[in-house]
MIKEDO-640974 format. One line per 5 residues: for each residue x, y, z of N, C-alpha, C. Coordinates in steps of 0.001 Angstrom, whole numbers, plus 500000, padded with zeros to 6 digits. Layout:
! MIKEDO-640974
X,Y,Z,X,Y,Z,X,Y,Z  ... .
This chain:
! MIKEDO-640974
500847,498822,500000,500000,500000,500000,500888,501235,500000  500353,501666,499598,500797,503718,499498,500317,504631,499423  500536,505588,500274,499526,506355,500617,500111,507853,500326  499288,509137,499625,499480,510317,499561,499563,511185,500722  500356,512013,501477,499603,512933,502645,499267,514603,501971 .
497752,514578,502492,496539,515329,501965,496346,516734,503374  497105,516176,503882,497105,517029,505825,497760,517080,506725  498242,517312,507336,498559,516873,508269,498501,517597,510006  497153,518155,509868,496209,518903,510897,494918,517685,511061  494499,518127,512160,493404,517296,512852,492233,517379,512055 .
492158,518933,511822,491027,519266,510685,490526,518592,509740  491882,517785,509488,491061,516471,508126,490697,515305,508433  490600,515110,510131,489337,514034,510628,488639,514568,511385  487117,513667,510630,485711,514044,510814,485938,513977,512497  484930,515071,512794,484653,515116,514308,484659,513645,515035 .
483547,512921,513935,483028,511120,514645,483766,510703,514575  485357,510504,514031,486514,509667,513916,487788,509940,515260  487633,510934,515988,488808,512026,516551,488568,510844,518052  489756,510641,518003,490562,510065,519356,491126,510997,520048  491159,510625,521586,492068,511099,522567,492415,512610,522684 .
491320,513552,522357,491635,514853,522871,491983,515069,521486  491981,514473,519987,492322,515213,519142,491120,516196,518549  492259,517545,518223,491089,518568,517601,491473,518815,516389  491228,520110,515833,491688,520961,514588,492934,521209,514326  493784,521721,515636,494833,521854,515898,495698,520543,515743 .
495308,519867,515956,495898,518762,516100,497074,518439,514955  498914,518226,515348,499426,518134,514552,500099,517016,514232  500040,516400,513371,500613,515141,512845,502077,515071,512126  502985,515941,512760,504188,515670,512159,504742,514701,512356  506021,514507,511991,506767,515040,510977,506111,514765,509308 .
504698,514647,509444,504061,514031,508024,504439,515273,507296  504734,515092,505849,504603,516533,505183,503406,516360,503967  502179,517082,503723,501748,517698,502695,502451,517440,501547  501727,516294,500281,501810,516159,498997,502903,514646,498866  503539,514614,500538,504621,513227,500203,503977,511746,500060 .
504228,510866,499482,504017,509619,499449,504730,508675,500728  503854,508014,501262,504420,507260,502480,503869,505599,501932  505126,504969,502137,504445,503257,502659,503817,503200,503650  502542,502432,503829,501454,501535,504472,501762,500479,505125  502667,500199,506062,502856,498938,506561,501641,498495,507982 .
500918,498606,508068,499609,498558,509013,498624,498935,508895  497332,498532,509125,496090,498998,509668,495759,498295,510674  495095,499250,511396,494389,499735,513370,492784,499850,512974  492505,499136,513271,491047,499270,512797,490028,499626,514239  489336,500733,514557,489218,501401,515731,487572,500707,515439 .
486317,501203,515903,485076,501691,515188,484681,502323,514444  485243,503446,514457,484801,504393,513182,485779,505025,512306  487079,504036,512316,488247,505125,512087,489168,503982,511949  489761,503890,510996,491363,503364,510338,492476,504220,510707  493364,503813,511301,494931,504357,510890,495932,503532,510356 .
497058,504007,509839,497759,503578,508809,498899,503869,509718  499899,502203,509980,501070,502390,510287,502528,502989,508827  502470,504473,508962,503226,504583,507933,504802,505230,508231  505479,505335,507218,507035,505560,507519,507437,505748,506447  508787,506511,506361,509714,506880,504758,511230,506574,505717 .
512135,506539,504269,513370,506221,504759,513811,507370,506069  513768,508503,506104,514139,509558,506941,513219,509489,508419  512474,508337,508373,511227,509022,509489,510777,507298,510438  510957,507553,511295,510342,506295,511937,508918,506311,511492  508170,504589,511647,506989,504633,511282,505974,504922,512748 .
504712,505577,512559,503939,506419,513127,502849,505684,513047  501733,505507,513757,500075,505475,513447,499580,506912,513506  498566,507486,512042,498463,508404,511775,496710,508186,511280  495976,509168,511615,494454,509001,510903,494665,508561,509696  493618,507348,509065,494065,507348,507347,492997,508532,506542 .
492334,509199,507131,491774,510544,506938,493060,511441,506454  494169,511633,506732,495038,512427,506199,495282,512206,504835  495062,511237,504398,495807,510201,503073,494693,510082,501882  495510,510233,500951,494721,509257,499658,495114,508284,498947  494553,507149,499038,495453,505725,498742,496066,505985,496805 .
497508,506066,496714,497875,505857,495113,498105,504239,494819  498071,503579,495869,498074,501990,495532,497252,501397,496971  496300,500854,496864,495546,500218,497657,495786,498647,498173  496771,497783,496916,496780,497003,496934,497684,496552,497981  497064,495233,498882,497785,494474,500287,498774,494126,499996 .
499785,494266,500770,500804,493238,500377,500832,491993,500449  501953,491249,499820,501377,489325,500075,502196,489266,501523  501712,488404,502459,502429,487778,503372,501654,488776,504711  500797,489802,504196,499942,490590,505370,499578,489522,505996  499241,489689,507828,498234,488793,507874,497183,489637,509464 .
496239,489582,510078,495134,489989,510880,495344,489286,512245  495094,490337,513076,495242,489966,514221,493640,490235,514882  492747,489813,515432,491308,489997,515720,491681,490253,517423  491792,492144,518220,492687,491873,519210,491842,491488,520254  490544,490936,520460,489644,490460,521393,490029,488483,521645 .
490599,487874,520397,490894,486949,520371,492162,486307,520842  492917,487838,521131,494407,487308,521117,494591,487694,522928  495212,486935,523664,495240,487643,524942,496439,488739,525399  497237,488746,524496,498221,489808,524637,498004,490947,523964  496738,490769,523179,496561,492057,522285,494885,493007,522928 .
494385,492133,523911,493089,492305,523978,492644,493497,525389  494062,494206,525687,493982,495252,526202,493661,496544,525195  494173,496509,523545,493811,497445,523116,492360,497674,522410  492112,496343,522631,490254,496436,522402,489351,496950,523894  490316,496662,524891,489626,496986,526357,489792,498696,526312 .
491125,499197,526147,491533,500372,526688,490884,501067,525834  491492,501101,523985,491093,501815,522555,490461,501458,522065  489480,500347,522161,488468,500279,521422,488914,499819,519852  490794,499452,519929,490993,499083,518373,490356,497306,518755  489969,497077,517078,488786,496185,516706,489716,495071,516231 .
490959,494977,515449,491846,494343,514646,493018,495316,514265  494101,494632,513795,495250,494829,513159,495548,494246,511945  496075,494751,511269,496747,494096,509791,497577,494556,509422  498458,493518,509132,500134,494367,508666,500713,493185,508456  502304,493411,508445,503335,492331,508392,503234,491604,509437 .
503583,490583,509360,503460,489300,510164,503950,489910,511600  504640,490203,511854,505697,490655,513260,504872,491676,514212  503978,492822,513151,503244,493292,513911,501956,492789,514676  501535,491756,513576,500284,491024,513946,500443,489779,515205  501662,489816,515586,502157,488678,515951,503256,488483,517241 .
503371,489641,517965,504367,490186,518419,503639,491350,518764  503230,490969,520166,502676,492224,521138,503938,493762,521528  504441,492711,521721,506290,493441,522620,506364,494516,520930  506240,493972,519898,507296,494649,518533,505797,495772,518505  505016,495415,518535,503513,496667,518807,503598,497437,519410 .
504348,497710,520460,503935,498494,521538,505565,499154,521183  506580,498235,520798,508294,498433,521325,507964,499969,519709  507342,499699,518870,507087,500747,517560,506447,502279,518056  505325,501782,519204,505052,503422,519645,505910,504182,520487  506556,502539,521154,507324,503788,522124,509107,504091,521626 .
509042,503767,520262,510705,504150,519558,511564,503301,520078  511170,501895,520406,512343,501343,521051,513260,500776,519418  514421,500951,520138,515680,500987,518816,515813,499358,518717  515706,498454,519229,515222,497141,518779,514634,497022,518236  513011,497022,518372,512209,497232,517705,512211,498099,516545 .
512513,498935,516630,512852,500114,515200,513618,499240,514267  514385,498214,514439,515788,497504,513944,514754,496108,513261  513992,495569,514224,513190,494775,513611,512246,495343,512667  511395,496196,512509,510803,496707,511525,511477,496728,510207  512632,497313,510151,513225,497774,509156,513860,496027,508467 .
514545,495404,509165,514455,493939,508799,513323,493462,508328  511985,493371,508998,510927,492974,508383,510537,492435,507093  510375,494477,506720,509975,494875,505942,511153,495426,504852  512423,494478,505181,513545,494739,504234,514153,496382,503908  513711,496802,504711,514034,498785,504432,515320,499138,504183 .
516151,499862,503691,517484,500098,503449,517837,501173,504442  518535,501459,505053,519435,502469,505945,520177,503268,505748  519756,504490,506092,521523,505107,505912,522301,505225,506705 .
């Protein structure tokens, strides 16, 4: 998947979609306006998708997919779903956030520790991603 960024203010999700105190203001950097990002995730909430995305310069982020306009929609092969009510290491974020499922590369779907080690920048985890998903380094 690949995705356009169309925003990167709060303003471009609908009121019914807005998590956690987000508003208008709301800023989504380091995204920039008009760049193309890879899609390596979807967070599937109730009313609202986000897109685990990233570029070579930028760790990957969960970002509204309200910011975005898909230029390739198509899944990658080897995606696979995590249902997080089913899984018991994952079924705090259906308790706490209300997320519904996951989909992505195997490691995310599959690997609570590499889920959580991605929001909070752990450099292991950052190291596994990029292995993953084969990424090049500078």
């Amino acid at each position: 998947m690949f995705a356009i960024c169309i925003s990167k203010f709060g303003s471009a999700v609908p009121k019914s979609e807005r998590l956690l105190g987000e508003t208008d203001e709301t800023d989504y950097s380091p995204l920039r306006v008009g760049e193309g990002y890879a899609v390596y995730g979807l967070l599937h909430f109730c009313d609202r998708v986000d897109f685990l995305v990233g570029s070579p310069e930028q760790v990957p982020f969960w970002v509204p997919s309200s910011l975005f306009d898909l230029a390739d929609a198509s899944l990658p092969n080897g995606w696979e779903f995590c249902f997080t009510r089913s899984r018991k290491d994952y079924e705090a974020l259906a308790d706490v956030f209300k997320i519904k499922c996951i989909v992505g590369y195997p490691l995310l779907v599959n690997d609570y520790q590499h889920y959580v080690g991605l929001i909070e920048k752990d450099p292991k985890e950052l190291r596994r991603f990029i292995e993953e998903n084969n990424l090049q380094t500078h």
